[in-house]
PQR file of N, CA, C, O and H, with PARSE charges and radii, in Angstrom:
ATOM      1  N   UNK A   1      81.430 -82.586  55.735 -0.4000 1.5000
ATOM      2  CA  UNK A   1      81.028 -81.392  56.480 -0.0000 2.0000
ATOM      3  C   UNK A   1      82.253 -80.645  56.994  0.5500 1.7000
ATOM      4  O   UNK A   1      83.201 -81.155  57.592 -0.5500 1.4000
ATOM      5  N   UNK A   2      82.115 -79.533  56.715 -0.4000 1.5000
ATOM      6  CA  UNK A   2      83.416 -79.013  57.597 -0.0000 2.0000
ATOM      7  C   UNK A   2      83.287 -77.952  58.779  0.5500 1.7000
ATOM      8  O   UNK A   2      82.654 -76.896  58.786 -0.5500 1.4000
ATOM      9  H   UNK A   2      81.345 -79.120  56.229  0.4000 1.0000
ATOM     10  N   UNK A   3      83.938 -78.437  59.612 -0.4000 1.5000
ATOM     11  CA  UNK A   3      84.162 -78.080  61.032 -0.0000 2.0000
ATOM     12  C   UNK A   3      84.189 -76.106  61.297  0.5500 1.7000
ATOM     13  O   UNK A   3      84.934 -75.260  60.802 -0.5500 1.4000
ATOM     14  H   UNK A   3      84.452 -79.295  59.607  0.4000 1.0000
ATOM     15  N   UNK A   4      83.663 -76.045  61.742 -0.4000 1.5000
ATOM     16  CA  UNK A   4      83.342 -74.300  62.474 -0.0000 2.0000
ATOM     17  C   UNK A   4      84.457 -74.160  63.107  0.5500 1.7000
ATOM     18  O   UNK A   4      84.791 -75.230  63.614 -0.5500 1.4000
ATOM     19  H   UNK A   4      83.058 -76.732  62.144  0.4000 1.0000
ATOM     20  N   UNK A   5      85.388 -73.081  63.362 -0.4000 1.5000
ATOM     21  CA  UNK A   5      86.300 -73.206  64.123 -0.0000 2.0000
ATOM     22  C   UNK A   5      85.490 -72.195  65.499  0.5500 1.7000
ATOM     23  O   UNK A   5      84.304 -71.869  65.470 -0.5500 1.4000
ATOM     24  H   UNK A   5      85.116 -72.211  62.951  0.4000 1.0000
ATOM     25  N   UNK A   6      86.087 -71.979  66.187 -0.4000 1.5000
ATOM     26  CA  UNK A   6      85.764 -71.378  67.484 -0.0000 2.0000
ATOM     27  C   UNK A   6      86.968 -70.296  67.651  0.5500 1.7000
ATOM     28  O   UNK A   6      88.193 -70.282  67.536 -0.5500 1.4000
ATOM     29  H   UNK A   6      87.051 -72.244  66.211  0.4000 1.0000
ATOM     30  N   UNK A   7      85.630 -69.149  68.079 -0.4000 1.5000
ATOM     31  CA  UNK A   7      86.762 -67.992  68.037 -0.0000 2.0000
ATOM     32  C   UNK A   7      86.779 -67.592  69.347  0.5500 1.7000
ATOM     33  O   UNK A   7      85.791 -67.925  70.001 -0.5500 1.4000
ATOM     34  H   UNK A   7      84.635 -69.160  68.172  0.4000 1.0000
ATOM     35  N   UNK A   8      87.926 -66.755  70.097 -0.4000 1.5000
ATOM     36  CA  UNK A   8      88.041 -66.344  71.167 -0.0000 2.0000
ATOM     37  C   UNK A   8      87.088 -65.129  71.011  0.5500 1.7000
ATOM     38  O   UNK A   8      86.794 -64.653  69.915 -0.5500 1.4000
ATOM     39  H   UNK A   8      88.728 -66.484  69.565  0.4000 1.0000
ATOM     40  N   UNK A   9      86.665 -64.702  72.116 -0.4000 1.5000
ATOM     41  CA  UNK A   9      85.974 -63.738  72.221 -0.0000 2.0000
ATOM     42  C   UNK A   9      87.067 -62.314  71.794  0.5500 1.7000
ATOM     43  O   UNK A   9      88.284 -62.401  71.958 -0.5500 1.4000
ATOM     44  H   UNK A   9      86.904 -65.089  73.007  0.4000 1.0000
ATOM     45  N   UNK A  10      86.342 -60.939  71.191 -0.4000 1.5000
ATOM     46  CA  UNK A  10      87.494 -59.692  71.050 -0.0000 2.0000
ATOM     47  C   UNK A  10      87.369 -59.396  72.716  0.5500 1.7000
ATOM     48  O   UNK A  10      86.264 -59.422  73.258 -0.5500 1.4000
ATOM     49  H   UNK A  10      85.353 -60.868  71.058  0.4000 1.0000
ATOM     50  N   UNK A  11      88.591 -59.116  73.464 -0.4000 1.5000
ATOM     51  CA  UNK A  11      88.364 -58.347  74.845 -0.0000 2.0000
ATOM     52  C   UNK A  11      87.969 -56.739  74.245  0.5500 1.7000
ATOM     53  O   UNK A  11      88.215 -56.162  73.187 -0.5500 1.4000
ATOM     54  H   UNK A  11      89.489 -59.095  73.024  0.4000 1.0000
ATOM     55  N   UNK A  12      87.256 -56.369  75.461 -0.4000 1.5000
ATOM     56  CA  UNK A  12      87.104 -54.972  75.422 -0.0000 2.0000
ATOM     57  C   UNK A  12      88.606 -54.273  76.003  0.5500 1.7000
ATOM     58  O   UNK A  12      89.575 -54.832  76.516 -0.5500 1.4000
ATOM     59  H   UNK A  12      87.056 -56.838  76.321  0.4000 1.0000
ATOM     60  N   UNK A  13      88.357 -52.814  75.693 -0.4000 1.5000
ATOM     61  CA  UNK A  13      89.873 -52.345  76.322 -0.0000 2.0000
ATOM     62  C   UNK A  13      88.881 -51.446  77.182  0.5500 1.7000
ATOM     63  O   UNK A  13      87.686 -51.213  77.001 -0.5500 1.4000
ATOM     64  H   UNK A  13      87.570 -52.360  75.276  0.4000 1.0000
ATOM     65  N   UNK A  14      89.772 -51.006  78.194 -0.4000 1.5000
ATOM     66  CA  UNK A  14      89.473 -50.235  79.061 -0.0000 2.0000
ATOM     67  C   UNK A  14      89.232 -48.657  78.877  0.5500 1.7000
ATOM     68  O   UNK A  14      90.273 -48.165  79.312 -0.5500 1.4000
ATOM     69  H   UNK A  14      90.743 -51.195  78.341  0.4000 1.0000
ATOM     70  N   UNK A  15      88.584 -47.849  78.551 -0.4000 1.5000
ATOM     71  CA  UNK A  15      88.284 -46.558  77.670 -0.0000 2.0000
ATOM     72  C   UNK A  15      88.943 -45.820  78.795  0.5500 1.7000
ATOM     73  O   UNK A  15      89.758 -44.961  78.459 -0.5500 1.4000
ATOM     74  H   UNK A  15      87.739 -48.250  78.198  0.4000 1.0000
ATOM     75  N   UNK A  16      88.716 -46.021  80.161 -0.4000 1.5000
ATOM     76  CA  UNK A  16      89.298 -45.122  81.468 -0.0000 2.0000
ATOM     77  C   UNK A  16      90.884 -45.005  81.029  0.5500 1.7000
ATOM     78  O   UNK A  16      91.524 -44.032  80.629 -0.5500 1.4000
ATOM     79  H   UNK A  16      88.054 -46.719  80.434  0.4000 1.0000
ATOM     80  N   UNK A  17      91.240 -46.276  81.243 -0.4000 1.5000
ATOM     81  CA  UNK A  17      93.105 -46.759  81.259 -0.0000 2.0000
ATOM     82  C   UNK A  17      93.669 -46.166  79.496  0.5500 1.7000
ATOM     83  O   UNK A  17      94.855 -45.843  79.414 -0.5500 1.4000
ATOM     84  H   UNK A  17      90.720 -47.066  81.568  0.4000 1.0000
ATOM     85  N   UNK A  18      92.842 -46.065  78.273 -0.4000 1.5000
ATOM     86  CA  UNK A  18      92.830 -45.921  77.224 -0.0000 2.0000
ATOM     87  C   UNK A  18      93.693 -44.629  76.890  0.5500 1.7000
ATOM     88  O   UNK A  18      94.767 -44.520  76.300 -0.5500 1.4000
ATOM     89  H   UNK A  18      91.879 -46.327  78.340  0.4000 1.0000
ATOM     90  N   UNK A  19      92.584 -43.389  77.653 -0.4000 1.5000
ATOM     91  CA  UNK A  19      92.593 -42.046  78.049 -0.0000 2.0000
ATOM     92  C   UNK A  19      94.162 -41.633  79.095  0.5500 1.7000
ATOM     93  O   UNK A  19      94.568 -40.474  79.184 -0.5500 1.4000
ATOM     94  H   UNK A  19      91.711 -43.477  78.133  0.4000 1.0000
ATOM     95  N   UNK A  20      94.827 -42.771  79.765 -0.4000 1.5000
ATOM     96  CA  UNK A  20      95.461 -42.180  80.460 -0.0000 2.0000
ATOM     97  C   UNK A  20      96.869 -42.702  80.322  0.5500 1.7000
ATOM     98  O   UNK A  20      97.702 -42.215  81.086 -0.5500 1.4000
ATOM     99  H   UNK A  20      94.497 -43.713  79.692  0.4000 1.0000
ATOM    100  N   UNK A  21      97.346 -43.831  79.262 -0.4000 1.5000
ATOM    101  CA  UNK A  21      98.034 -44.724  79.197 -0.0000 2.0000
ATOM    102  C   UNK A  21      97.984 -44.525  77.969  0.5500 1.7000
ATOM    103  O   UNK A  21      97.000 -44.216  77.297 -0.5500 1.4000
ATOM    104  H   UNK A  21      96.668 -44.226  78.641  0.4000 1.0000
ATOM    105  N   UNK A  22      99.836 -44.827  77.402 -0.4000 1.5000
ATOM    106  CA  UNK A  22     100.162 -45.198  76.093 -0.0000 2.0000
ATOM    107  C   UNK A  22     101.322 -45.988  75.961  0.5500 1.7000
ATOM    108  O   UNK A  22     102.379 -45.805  76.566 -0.5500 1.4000
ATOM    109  H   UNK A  22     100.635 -45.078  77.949  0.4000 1.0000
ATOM    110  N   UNK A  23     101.028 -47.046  74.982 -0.4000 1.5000
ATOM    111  CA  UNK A  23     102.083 -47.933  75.132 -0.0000 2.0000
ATOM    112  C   UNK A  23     102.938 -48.118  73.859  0.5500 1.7000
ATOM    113  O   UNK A  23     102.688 -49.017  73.056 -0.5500 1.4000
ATOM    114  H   UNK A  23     100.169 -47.195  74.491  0.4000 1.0000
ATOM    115  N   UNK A  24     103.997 -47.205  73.689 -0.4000 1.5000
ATOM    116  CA  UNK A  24     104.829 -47.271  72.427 -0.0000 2.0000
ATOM    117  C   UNK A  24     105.242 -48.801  72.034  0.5500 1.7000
ATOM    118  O   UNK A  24     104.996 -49.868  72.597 -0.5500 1.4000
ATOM    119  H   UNK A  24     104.200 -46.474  74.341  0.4000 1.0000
ATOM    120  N   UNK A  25     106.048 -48.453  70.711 -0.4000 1.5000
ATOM    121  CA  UNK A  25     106.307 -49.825  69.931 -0.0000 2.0000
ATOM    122  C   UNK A  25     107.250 -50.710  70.559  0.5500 1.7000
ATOM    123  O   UNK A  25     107.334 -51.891  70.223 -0.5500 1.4000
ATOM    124  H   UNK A  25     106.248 -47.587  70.253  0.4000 1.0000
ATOM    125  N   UNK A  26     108.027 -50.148  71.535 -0.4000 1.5000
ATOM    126  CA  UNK A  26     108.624 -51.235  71.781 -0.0000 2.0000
ATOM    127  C   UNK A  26     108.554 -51.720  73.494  0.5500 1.7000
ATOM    128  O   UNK A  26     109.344 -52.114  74.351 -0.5500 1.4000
ATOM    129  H   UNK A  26     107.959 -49.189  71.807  0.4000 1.0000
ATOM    130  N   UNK A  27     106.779 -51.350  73.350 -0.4000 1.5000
ATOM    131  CA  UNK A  27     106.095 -51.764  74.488 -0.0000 2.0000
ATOM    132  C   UNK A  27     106.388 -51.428  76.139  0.5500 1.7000
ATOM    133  O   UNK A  27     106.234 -52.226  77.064 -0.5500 1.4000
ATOM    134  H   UNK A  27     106.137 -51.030  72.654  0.4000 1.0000
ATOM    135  N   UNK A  28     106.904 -49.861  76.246 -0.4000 1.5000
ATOM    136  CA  UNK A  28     107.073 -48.880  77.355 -0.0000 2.0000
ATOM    137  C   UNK A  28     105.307 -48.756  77.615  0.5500 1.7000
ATOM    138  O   UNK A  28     104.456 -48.774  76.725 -0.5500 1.4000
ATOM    139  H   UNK A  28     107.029 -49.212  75.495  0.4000 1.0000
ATOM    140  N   UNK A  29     105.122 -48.655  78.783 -0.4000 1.5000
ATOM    141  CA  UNK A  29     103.659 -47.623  79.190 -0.0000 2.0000
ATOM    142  C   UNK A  29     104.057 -45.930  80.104  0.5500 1.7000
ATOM    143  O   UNK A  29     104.689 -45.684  81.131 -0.5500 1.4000
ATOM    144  H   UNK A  29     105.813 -48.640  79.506  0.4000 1.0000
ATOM    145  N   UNK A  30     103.463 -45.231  79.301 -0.4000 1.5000
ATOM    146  CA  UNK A  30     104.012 -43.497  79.128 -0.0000 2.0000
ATOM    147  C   UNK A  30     102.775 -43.496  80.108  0.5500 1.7000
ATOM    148  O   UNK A  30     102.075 -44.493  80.288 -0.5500 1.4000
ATOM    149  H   UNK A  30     102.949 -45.431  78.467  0.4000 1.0000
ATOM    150  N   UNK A  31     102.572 -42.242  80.743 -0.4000 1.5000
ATOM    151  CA  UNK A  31     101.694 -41.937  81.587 -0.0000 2.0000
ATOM    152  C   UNK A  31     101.985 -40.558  81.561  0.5500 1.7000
ATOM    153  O   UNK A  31     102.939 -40.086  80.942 -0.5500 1.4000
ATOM    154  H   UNK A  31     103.141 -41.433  80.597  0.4000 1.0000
ATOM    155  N   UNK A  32     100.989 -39.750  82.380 -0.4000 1.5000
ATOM    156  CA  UNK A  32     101.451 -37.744  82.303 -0.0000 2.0000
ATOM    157  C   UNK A  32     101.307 -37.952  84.170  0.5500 1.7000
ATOM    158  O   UNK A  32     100.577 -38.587  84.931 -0.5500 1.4000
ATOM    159  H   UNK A  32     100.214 -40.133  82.883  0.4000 1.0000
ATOM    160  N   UNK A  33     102.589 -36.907  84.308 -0.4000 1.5000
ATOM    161  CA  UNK A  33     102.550 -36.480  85.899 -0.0000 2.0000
ATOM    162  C   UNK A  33     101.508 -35.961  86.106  0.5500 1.7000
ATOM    163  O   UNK A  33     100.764 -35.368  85.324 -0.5500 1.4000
ATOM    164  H   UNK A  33     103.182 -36.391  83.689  0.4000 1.0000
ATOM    165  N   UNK A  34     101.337 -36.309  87.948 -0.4000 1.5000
ATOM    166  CA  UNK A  34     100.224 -35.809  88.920 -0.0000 2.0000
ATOM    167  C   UNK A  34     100.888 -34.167  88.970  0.5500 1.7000
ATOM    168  O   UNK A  34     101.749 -33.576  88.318 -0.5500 1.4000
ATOM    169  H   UNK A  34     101.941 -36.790  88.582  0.4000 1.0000
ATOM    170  N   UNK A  35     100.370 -33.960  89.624 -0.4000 1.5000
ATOM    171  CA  UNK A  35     100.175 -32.399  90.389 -0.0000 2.0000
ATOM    172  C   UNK A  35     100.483 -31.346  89.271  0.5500 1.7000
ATOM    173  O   UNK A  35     101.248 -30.414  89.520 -0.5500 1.4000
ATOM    174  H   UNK A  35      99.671 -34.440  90.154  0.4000 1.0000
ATOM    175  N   UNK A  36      99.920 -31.479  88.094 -0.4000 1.5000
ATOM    176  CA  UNK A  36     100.524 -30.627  87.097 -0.0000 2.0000
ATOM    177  C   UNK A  36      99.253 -29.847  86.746  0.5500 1.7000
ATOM    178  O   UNK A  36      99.521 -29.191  85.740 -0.5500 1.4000
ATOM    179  H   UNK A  36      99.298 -32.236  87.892  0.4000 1.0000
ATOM    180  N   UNK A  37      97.932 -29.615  87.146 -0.4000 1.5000
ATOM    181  CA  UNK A  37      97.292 -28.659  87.110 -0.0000 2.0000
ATOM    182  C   UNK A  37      96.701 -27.500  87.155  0.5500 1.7000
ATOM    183  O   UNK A  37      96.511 -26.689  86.249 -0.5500 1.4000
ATOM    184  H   UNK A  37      97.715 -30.148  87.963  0.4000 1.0000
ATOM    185  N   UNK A  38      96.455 -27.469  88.116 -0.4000 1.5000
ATOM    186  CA  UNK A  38      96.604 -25.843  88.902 -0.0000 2.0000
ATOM    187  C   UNK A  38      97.062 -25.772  90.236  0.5500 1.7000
ATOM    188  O   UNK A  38      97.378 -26.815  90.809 -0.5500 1.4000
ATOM    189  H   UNK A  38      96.609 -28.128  88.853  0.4000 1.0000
ATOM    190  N   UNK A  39      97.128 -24.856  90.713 -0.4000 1.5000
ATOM    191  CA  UNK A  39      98.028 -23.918  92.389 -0.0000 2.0000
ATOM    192  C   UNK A  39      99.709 -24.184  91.504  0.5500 1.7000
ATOM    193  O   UNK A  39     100.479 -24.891  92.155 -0.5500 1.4000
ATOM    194  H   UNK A  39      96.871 -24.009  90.247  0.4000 1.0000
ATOM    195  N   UNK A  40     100.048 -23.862  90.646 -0.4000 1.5000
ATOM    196  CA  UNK A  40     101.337 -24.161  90.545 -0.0000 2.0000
ATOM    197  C   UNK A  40     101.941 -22.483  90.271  0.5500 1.7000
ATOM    198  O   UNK A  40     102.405 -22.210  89.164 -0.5500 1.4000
ATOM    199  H   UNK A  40      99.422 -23.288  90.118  0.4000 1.0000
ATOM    200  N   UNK A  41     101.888 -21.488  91.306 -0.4000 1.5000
ATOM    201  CA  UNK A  41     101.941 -20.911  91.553 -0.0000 2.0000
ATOM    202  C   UNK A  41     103.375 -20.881  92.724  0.5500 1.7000
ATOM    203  O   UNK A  41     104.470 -20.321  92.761 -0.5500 1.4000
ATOM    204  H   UNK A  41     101.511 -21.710  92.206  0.4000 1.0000
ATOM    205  N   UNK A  42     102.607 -21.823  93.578 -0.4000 1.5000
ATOM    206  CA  UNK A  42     103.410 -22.112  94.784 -0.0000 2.0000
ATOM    207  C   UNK A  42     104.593 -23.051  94.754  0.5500 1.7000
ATOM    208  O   UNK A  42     105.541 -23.212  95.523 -0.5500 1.4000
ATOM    209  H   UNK A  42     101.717 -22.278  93.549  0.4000 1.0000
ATOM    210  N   UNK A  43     104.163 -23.725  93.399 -0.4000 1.5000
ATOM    211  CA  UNK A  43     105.771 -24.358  92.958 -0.0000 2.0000
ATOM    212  C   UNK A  43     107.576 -24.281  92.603  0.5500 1.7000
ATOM    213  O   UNK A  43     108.036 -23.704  93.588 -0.5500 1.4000
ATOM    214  H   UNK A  43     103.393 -23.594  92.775  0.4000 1.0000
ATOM    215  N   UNK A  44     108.096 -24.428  92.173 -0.4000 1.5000
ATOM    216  CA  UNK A  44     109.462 -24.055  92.072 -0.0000 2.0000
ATOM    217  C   UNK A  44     109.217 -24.171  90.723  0.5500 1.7000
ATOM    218  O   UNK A  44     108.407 -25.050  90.429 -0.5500 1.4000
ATOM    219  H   UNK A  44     107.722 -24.896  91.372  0.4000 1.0000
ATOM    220  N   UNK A  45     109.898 -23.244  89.415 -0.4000 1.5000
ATOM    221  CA  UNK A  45     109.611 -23.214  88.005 -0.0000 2.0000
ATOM    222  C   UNK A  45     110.433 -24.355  87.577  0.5500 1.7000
ATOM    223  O   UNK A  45     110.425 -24.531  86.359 -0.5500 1.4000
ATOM    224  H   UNK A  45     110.556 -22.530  89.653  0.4000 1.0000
ATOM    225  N   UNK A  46     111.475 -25.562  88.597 -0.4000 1.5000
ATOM    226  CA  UNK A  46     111.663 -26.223  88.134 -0.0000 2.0000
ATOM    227  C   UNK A  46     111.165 -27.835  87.969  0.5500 1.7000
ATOM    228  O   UNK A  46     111.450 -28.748  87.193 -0.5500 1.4000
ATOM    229  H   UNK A  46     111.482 -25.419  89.586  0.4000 1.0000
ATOM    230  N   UNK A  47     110.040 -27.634  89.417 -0.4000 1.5000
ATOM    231  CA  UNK A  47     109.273 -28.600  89.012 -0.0000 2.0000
ATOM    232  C   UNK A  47     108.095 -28.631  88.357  0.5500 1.7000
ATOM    233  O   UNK A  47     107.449 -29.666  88.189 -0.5500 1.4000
ATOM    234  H   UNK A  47     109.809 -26.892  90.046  0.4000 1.0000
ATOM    235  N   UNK A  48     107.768 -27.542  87.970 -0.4000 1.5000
ATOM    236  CA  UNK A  48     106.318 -27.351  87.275 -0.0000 2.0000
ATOM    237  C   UNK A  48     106.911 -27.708  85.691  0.5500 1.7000
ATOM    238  O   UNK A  48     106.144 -27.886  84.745 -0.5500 1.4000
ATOM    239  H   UNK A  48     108.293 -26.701  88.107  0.4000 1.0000
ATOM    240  N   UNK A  49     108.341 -27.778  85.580 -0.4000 1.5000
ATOM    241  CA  UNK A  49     109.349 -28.165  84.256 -0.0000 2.0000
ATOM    242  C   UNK A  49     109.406 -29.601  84.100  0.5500 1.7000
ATOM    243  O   UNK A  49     109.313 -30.310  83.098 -0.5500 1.4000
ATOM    244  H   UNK A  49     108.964 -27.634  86.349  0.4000 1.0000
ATOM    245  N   UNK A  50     109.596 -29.890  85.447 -0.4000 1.5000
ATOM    246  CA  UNK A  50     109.901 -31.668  85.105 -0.0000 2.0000
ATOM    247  C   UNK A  50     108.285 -32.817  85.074  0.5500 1.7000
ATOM    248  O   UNK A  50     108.100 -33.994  84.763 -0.5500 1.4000
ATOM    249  H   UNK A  50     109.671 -29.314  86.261  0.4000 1.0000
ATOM    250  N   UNK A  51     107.162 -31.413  85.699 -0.4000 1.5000
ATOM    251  CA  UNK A  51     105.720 -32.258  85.521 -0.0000 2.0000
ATOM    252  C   UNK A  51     105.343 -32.589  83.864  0.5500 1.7000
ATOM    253  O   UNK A  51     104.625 -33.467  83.385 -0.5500 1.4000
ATOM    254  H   UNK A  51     107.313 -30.457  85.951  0.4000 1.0000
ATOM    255  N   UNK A  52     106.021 -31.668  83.308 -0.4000 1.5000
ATOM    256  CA  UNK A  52     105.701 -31.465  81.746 -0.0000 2.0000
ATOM    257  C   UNK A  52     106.098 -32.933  81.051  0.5500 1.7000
ATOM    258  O   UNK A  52     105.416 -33.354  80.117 -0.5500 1.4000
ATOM    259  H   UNK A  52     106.604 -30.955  83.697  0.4000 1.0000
ATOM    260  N   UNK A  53     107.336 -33.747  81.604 -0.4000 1.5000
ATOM    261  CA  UNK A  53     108.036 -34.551  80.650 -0.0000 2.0000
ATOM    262  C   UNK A  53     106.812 -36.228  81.027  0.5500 1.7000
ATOM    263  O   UNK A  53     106.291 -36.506  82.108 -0.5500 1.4000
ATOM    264  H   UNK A  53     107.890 -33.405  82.363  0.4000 1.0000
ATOM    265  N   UNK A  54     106.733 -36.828  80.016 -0.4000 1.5000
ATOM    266  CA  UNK A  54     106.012 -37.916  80.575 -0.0000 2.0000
ATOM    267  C   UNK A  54     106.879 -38.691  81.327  0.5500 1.7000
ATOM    268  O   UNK A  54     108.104 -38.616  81.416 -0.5500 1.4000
ATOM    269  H   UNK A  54     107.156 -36.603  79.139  0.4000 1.0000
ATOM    270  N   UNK A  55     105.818 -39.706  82.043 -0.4000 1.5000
ATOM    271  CA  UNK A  55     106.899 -40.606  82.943 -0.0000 2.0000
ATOM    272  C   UNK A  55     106.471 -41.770  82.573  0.5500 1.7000
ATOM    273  O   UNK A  55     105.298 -41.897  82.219 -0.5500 1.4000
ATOM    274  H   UNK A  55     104.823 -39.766  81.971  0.4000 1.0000
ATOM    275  N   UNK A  56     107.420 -42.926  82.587 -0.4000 1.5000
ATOM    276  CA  UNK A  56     107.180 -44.869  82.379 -0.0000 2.0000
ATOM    277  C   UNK A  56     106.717 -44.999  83.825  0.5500 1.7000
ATOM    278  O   UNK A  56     106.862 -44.443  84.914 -0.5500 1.4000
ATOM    279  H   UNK A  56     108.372 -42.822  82.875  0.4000 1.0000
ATOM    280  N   UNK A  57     105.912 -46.305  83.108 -0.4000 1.5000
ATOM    281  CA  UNK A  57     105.478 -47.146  84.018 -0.0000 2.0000
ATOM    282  C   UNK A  57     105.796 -48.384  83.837  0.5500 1.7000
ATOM    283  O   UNK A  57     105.793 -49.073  82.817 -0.5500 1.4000
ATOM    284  H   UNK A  57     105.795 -46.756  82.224  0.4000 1.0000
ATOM    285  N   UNK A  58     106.354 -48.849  86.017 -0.4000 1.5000
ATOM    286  CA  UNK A  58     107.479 -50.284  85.090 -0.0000 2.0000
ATOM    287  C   UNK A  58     106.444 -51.238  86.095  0.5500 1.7000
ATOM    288  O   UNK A  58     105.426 -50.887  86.692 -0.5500 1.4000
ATOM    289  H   UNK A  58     106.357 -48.289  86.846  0.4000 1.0000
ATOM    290  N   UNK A  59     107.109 -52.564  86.040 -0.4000 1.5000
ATOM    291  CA  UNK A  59     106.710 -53.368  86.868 -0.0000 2.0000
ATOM    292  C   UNK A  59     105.087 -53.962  86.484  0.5500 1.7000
ATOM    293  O   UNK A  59     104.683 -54.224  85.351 -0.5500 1.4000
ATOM    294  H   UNK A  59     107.936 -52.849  85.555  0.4000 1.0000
ATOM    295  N   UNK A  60     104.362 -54.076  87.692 -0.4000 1.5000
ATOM    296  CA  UNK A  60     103.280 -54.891  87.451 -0.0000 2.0000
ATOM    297  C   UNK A  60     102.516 -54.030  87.419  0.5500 1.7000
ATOM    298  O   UNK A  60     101.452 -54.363  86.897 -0.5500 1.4000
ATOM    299  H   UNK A  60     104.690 -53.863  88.612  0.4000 1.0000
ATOM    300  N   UNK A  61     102.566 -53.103  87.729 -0.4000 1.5000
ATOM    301  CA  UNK A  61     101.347 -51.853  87.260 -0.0000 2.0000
ATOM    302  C   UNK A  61     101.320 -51.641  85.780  0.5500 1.7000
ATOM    303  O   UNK A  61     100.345 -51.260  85.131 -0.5500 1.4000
ATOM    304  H   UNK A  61     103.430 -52.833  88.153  0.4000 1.0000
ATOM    305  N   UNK A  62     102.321 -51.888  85.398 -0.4000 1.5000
ATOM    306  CA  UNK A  62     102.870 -51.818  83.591 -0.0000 2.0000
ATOM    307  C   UNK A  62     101.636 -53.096  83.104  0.5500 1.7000
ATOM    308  O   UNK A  62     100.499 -52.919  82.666 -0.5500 1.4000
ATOM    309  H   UNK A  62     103.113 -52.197  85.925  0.4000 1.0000
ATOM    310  N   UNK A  63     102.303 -54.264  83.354 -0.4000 1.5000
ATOM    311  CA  UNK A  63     101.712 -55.461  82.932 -0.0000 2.0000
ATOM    312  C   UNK A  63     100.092 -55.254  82.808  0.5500 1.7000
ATOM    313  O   UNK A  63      99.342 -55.381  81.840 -0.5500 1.4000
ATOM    314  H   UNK A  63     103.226 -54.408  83.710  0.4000 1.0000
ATOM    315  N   UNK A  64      99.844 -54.877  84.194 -0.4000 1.5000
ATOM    316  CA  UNK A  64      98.084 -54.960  84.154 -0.0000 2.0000
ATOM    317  C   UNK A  64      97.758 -53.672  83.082  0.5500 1.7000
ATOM    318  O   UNK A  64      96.899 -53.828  82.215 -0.5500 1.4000
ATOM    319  H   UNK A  64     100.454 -54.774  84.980  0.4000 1.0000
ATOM    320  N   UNK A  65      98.308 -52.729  83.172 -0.4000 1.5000
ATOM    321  CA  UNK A  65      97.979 -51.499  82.087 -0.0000 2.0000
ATOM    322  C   UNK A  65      97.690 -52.074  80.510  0.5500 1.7000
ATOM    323  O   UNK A  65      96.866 -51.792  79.640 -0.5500 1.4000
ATOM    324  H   UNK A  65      99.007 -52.602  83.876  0.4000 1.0000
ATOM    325  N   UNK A  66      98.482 -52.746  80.587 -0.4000 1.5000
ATOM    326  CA  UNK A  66      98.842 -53.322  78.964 -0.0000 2.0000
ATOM    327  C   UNK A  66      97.912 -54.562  78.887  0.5500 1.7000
ATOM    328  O   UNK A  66      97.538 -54.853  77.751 -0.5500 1.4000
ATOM    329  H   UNK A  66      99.151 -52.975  81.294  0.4000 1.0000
ATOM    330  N   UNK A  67      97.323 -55.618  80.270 -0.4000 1.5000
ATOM    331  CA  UNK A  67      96.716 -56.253  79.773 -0.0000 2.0000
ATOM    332  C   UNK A  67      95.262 -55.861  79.810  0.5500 1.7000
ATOM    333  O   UNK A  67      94.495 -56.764  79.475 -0.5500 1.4000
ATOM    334  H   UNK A  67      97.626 -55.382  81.193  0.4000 1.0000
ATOM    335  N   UNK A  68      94.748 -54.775  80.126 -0.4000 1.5000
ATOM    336  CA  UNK A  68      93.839 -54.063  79.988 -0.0000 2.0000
ATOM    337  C   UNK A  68      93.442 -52.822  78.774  0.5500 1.7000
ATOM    338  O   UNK A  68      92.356 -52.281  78.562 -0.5500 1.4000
ATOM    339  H   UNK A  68      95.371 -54.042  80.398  0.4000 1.0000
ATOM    340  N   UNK A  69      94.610 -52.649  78.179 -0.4000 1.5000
ATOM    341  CA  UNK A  69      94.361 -52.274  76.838 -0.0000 2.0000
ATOM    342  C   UNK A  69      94.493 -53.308  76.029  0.5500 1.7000
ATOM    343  O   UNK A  69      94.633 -52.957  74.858 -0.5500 1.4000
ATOM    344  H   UNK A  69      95.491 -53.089  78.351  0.4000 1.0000
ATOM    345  N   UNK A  70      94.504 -54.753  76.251 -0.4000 1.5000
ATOM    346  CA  UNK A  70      94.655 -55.712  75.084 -0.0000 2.0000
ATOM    347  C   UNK A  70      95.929 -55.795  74.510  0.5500 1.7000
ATOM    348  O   UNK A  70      96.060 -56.500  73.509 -0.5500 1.4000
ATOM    349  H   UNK A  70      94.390 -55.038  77.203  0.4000 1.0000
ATOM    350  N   UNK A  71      96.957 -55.155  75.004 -0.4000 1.5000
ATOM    351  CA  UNK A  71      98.369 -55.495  74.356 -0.0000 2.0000
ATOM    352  C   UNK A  71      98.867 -56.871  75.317  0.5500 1.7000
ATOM    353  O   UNK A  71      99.947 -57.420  75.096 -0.5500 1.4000
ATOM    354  H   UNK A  71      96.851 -54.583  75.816  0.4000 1.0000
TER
END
């Protein structure tokens, strides 16, 4: 008779964190700046410049990001 193996369950990923998080190949998590929507009127044209560039995410906010998309 031969033996069934046992599979881990697939995790789900998080569709919220999915949408807002990206984690390149050599495993950075990219995120898009806050306040970059609207009233940017009242801003300086050089920070409504630097909302544009994405920003990393380090540390343990990183970790849980990534272990919630399954990486």
């Amino acid at each position: 008779m031969k033996k069934k193996k046992k599979r881990k369950n697939k995790l789900k990923i998080r569709k919220s964190v999915a949408k807002r998080f990206k984690v390149t190949k050599s495993g950075k998590v990219i995120r898009r700046g806050a306040q970059n929507r609207h009233l940017k009127a009242n801003r300086s044209k050089r920070n409504t410049r630097r909302g544009k560039v994405p920003k990393q995410t380090t540390g343990k906010m990183a970790k849980k990001i990534k272990k919630m998309l399954g990486k």
